[in-house]
C-alpha positions in Angstrom: -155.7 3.6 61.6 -156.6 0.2 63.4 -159.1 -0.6 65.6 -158.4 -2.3 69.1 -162.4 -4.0 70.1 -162.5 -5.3 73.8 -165.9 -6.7 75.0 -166.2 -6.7 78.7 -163.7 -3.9 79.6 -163.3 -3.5 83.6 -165.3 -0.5 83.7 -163.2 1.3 86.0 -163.2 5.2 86.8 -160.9 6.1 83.6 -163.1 3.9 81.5 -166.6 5.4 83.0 -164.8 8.7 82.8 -163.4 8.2 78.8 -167.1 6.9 77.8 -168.6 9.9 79.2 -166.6 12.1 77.3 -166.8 10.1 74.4 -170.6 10.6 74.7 -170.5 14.3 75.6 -168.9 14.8 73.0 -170.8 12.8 70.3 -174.2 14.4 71.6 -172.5 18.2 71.1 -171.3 17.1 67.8 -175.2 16.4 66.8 -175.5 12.6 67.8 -178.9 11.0 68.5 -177.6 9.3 71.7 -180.2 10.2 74.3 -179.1 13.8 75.2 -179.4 17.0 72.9 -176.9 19.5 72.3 -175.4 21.5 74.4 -175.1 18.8 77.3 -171.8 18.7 79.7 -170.4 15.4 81.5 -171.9 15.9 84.7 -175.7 15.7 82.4 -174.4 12.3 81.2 -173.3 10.6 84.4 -176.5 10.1 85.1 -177.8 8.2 82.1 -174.2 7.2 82.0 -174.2 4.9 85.5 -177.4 3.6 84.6 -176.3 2.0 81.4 -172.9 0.6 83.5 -175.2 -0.6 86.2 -176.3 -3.0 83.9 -172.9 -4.6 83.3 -171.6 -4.4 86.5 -171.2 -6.8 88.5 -172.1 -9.6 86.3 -175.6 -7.6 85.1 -177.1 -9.5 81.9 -175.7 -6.5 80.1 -172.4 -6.1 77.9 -170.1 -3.7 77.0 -168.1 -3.1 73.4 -165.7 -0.9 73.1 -162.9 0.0 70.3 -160.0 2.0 70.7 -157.4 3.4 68.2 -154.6 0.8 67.9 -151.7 4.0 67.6 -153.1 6.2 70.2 -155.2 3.9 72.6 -157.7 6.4 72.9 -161.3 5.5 73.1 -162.9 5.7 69.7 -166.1 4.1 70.0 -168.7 2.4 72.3 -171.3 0.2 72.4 -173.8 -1.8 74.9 -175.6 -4.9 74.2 -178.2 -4.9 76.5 -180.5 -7.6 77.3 -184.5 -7.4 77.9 -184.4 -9.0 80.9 -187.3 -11.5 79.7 -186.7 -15.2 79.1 -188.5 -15.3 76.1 -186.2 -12.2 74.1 -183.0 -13.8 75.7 -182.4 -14.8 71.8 -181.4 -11.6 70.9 -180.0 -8.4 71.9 -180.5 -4.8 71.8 -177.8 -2.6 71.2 -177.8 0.6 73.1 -175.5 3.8 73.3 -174.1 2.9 69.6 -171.1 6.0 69.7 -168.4 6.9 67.5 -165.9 10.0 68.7 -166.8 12.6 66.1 -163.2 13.1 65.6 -163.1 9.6 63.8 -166.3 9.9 62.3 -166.6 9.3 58.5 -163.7 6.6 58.7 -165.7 3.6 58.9 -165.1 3.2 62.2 -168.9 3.0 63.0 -169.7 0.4 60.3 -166.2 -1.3 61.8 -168.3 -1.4 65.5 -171.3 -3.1 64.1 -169.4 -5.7 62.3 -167.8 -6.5 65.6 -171.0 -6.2 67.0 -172.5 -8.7 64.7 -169.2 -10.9 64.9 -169.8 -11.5 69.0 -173.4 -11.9 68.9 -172.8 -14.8 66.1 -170.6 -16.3 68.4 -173.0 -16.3 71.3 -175.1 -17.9 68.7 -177.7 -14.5 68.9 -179.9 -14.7 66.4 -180.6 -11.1 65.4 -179.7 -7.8 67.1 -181.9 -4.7 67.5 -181.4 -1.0 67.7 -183.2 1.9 67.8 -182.6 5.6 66.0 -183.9 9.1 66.3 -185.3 10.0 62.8 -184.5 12.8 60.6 -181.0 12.4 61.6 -180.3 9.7 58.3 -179.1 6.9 61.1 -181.8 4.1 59.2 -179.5 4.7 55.6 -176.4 4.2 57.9 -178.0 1.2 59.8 -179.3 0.0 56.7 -175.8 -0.2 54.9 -174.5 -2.2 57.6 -177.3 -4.7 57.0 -180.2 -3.6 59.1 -184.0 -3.2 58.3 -186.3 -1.0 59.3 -188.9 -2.8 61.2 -191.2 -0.5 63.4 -191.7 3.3 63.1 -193.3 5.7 65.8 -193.8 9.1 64.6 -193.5 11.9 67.1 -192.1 9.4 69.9 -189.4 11.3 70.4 -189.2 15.5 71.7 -185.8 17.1 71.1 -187.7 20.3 71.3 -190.7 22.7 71.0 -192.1 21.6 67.5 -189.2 19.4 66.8 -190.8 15.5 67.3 -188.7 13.0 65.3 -189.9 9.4 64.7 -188.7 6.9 66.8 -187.4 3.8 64.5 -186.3 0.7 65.0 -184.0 -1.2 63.2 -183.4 -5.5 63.2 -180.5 -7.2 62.4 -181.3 -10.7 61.6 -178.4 -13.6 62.2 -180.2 -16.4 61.3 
């Protein structure tokens, strides 16, 4: 299977809709993307038009998405978002990073950084950031695709009573 990657996509209702699911769907499957399981769409809408507000219309953010080339069906997601401070405007972070678990273990996710890093070289970036909830193995992952682990918070992050995972963040240098 092929990937389809279109940055800026209209984000109209089928779109808003299709990422929504997409994210439903990777937070039930386990994903560290702001929610924990069980969580339905209408939980995600809000988070959800938050993150488009920021695209749309002409917001500093960006969307990324990819969709299998046979099907057309939305396979995974990404946000650059920007800090909203002149002096960071030289990179970007990269929020709501999402592949459907249904494609997972493909290389699909490694596939959206690469595109990822291909568009921010071509703004002339120079380095990408990202952020992951620890004990989920996300730095290895983000480490294979050429990311270091910069910064650490232990605890930062509640999923649960007793359950505090480290909050880490990764950098992606393009220099």
């Amino acid at each position: 299977m092929a990937l389809i990657f279109t940055l800026d996509p209209k984000p109209d209702p089928d779109l808003r809709a299709a990422v929504v699911r997409l994210w439903t769907d990777v937070t039930n499957a386990g994903g560290a993307v702001g929610f924990v399981a069980p969580v339905t769409e209408d939980q995600v809408w809000e988070s959800a038009d938050r993150q488009f507000a920021g695209i749309a219309p002409e917001g500093p953010d960006r969307l990324l998405v990819a969709h299998d080339e046979a099907t057309g069906r939305l396979v995974g997601v990404l946000f650059f978002e920007s800090m909203r401070f002149d002096l960071m405007e030289h990179w970007r972070m990269l929020k709501r990073v999402m592949v459907h678990p249904d494609f997972q273990g493909h290389g699909y996710g490694a596939a959206l950084l690469a595109e990822a890093e291909r568009v921010a070289r071509a703004w002339g970036l120079d380095a990408l950031r990202l952020s992951a909830r620890g004990g989920q193995g996300l730095e290895r992952f983000y480490a294979r695709c050429g990311y270091r682990e910069v910064g650490r918070v232990p605890a930062a992050i509640r999923v649960g009573p007793g359950d505090d995972r480290d909050d880490i963040t990764m950098w992606l240098d393009l220099r």
